[in-house]
N, C-alpha and C positions, 0 to 999 in steps of 0.2 A: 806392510811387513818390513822393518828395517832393518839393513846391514848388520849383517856381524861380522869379525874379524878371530879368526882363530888363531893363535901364536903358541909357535914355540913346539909343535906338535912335534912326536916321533909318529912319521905316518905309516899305517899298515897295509898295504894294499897288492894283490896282484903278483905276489910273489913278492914282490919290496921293503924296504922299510928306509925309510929316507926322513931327514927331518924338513919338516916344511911351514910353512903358515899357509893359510885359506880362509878365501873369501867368498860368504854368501850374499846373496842380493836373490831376494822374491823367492825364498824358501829354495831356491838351487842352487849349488856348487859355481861358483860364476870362476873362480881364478886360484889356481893353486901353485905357489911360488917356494921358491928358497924361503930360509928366514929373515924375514928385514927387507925384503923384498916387498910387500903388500903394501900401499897409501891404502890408510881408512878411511873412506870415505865419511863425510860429514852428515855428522848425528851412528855413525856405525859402533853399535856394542862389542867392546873386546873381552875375549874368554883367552887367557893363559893357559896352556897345557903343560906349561914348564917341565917338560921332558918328558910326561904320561904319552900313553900309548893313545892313538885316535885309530879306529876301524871303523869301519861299514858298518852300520847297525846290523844285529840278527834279522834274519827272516824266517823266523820259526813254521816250519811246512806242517806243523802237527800240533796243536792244541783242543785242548774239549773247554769251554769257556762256559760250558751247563747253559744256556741261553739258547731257546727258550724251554722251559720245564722242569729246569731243575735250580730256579736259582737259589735254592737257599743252600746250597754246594759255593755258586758263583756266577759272575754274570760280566757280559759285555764291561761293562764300567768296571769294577774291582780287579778284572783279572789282566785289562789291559794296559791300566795303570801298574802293576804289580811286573808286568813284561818291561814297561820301560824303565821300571825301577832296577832292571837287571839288564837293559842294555838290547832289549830285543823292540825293533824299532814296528816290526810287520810282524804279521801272524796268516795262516791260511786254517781254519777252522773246522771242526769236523763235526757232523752230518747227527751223531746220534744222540739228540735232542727230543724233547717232547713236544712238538709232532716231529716228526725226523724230516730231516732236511733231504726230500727226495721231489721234489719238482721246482719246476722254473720258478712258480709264483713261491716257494718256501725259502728258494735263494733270495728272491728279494725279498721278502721281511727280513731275512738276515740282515740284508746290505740298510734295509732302513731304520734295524735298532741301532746299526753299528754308527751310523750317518754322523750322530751328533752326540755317543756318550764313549767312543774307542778313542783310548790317548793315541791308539797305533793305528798305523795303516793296517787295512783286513781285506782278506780273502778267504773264500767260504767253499767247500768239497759239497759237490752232490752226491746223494748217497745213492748206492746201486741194493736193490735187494729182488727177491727170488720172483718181485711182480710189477718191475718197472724198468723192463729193459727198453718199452718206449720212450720215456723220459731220458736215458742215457742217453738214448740215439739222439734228442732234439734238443739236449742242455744248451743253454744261452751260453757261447763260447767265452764273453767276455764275464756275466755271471758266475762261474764257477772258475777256481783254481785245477780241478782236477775232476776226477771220477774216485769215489771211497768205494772198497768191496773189503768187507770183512769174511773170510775167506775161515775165517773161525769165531767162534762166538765168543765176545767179549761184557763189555758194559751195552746197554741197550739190545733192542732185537732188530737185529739187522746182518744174521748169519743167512750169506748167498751159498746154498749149498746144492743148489738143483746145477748138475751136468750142462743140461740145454741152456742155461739164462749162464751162466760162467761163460758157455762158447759164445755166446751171444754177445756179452761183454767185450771180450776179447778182441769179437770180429768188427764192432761195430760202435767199439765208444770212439768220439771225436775228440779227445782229450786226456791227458796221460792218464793212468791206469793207478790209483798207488792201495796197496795191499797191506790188510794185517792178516799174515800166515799164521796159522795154527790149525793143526788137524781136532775137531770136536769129539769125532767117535773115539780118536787115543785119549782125550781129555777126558773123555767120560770112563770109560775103560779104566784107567788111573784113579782117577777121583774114588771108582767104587772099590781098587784096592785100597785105599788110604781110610775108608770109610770103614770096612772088614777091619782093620790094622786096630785103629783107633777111636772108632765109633762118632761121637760128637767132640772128640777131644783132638782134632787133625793137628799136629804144630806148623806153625807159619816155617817150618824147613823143609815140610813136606812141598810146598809150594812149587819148586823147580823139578820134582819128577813127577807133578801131577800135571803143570803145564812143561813139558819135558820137551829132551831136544827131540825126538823122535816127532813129536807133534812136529815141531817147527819145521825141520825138514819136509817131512811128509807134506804139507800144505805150500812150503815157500818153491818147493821143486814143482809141484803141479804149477803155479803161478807162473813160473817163469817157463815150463814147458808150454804152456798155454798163448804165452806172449811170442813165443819163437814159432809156432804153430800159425799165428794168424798176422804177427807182423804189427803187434801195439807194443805203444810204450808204456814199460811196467817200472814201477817206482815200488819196491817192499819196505815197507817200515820196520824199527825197531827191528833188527837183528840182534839177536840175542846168543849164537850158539857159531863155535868157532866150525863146525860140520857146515853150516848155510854158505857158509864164505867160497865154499867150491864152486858156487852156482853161479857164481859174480866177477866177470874179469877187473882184473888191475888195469889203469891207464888214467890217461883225459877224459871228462865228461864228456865232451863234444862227440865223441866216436862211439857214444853209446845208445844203445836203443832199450836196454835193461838197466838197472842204478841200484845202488841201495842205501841205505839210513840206519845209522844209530843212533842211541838217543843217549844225554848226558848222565843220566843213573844208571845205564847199563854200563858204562863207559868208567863208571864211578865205583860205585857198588858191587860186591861178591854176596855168595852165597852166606860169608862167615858173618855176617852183619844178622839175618835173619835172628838169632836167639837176642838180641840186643833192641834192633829193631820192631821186627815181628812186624804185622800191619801194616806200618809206616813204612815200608819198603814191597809190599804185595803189590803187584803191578801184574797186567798182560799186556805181552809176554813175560815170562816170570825172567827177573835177575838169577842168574846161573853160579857159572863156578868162577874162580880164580885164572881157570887159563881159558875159559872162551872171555873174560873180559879183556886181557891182555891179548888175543889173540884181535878182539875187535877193535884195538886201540892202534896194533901192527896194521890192519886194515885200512886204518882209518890214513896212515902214515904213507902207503904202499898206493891210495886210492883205489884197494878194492872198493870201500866206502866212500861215497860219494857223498855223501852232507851228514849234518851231526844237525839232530831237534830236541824237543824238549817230551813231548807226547803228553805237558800240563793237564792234568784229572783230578782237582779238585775232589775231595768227601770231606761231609765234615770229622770234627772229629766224634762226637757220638758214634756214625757211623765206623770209623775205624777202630772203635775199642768194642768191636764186638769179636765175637771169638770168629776162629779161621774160616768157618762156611757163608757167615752171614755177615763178615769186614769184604766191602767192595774193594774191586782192584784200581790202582792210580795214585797219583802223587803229583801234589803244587810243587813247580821244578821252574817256573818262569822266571822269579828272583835271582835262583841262584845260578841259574843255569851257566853263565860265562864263565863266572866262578871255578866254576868247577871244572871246566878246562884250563883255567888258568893254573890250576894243580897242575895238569898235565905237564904245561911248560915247565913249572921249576923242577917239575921232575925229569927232565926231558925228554919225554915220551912223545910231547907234541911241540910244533914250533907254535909262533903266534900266525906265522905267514898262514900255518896250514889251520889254524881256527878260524881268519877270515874268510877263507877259500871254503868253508865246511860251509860255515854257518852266513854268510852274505851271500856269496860270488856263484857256488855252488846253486844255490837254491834262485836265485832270479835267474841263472842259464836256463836250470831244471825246468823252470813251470813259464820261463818267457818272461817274464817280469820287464814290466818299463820300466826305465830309465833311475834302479833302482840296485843293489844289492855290491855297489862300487863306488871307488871316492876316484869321479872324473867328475873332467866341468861340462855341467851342463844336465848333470844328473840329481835327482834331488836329494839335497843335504840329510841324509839318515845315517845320525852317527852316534858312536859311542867311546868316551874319553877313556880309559880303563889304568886305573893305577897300580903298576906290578907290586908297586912294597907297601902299598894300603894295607889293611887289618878287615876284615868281616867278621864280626863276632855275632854270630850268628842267631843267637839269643840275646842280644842286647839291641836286635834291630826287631822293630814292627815289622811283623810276617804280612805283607797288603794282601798277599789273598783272602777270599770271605772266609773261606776255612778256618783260618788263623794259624795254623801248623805247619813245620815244616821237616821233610825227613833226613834233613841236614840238623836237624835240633841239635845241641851239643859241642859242635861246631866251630874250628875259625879260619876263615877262609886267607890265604897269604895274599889279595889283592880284594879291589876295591871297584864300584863302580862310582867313578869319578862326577861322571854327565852323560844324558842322551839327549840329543836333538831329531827334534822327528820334524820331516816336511823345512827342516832350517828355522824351526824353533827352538831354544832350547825350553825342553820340556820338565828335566828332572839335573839337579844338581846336590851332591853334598846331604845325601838325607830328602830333600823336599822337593816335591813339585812349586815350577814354577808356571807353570802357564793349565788351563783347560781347553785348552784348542783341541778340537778332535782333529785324531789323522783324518785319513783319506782312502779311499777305496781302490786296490790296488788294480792297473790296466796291464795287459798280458800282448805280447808279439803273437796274433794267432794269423796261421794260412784262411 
């Protein structure tokens, strides 16, 4: 693997922004200097940042990559090239697959499709459901990122809703806890007024008081009462409703034994888009109103929020142009994903400091991550060049998920993803992949 030399950077890091150059040697971060500071070593490839922005690759804590059982959605290979197309260097993957990803021997098939077709580094959630709280207990610590419990019933069947196997969870998983909150009985409750209402004709605006905040609450407050009751670490995904936020203290990750997560289309996306979108925007949990999104964005700023992911859910599109009952929930969000906090920034909403902190820094403290989710030396080179005054025209780019669609259709994004280098390769630059190197399978600081 040979040297490169990175110049000219404005680097993002850790609260900083400094300009610097950097040099890798054997796929890790070996020496990061002033500018003009660096000798390049002989035979070393030079990459100019010429003033673009360099961050931590993402570590995206929540993707569904349809692998194994659903690929004709998407699959390991499509959906991880399409991540680094957008700047996310790692992924931690989620469980509800066909067969679901609920024992030791399911996480390694994971880890040995990912082995040799994932452009990204990967990590894989064990799934917890209502009949394998043995398996929780004896997960391969290094095999799994996490423990998944869908705490409301989503895509796949994997709703834990029995009393004794939740405490059981709680008391006795060895590994953080991370939760999709929704109360089912409200959801169903809901749904059958919407069904009275409108019969087979539901509109895609129905969507937010039929997966409603009432749901969210009601399920993200057990969750976390649950976690204070037995002393686990609970991680809730997708926050969706400016009411959840009470459950969640503001501060430093470090001090926390509870956390939580937004994702970029919540973060992005209101209610008013629904008659426009429809479909292409139907997600669980459902995208809400105008001030719980602002309100998650204050969150995000305050770190009530502790990391920002993508929650990538590939359908294709047949599947989404069927009407409101029978269009599944989810949305390819890996492409654009940085994108679209780099909205944030010129809107000033968000800095860039606190997009690497979300989306790197945050997420390798969160789950322990080696030697990863940071630009120090000695750590491995996963990065992302991001250009503020680039152009994304978002329809004039190949959408790389298998899907082919995307719910930014229409779209132009005010920055660019310049290059990613995964492992101190660079992988994607200017449009193209350059390299087929698969990452690497992500190792974890565990007791």
């Amino acid at each position: 693997m040979s040297a490169i030399v990175i110049r000219n950077a404005r680097l993002i890091n850790e609260g900083a922004a400094i300009d610097a150059d950097l040099l890798i040697r054997s796929g890790h971060i070996d020496t990061i200097g002033a500018v003009g500071t660096i000798t390049a070593p002989s035979g070393a490839r030079e990459f100019d940042c010429a003033g673009r922005l360099l961050l931590p690759g993402m570590i995206d804590d929540q993707v569904h990559f349809r692998e194994p059982g659903f690929e004709h959605k998407g699959d390991i290979a499509t959906e991880s090239r399409a991540a680094v197309a957008g700047g996310i260097t790692s992924y931690m993957e989620m469980p509800n697959c066909n067969p679901l990803t609920i024992s030791n021997s399911a996480l390694a098939d994971k880890h040995h499709r990912a082995a040799d077709r994932s452009l990204a580094n990967y990590g894989f959630y064990l799934g917890a459901t209502n009949d394998n709280l043995e398996d929780v207990k004896a997960v391969d610590l290094q095999l799994a990122c996490g423990v998944k419990v869908f705490m409301g019933a989503s895509t796949g069947n994997m709703l834990v809703d029995d009393e004794r196997t939740l405490e059981g969870i709680f008391a006795g998983s060895p590994l953080l806890i991370a939760t999709h909150c929704e109360d089912t009985p409200t959801i169903l409750a809901n749904e059958a007024k919407a069904e009275a209402r409108y019969g087979q004709e539901i509109p895609f605006t129905e969507h937010p008081r039929i997966r409603s905040e009432e749901a969210c609450y009601k399920s993200s407050s057990l969750a976390v009462t649950l976690a204070r009751r037995h002393g686990a670490r609970l991680h809730v995904l997708h926050l969706t409703t400016a009411r959840e936020l009470e459950l969640f203290d503001p501060g430093p990750l470090d001090a926390k034994h509870i956390t939580a997560e937004a994702c970029v289309h919540h973060l992005f996306f209101d209610e008013s888009w629904y008659p426009s979108k429809g479909a292409d925007i139907k997600c669980n949990p459902a995208i809400k109103t105008a001030a719980d999104r602002d309100a998650l964005l204050r969150a995000v700023a305050d770190d009530r929020i502790d990391v920002i992911a993508t929650d990538h859910a590939p359908h294709t599109r047949e599947e989404k142009d069927r009407a409101y009952a029978g269009a599944p929930a989810g949305l390819p969000l890996v492409q654009h994903a940085l994108l679209t906090l780099m909205e944030h920034v010129a809107a000033g909403k968000l800095t860039v400091e606190q997009i690497a902190h979300k989306t790197a820094h945050a997420p390798a403290t969160l789950f322990g991550v080696k030697q990863r989710g940071f630009i120090r030396e000695g750590y491995w080179a996963d990065l992302v060049v991001i250009d503020p005054n680039g152009r994304t025209d978002v329809d004039r780019e190949p959408i790389l998920s298998k899907c082919g669609w995307s719910p930014f259709s229409g779209m132009t994004f005010r920055s660019s993803i310049a290059a990613t280098f995964v492992n101190g390769v660079l992988a994607y630059q200017a449009g193209r992949f350059e390299t087929d190197q698969p990452g690497r399978r992500l190792e974890y600081h565990r007791d």
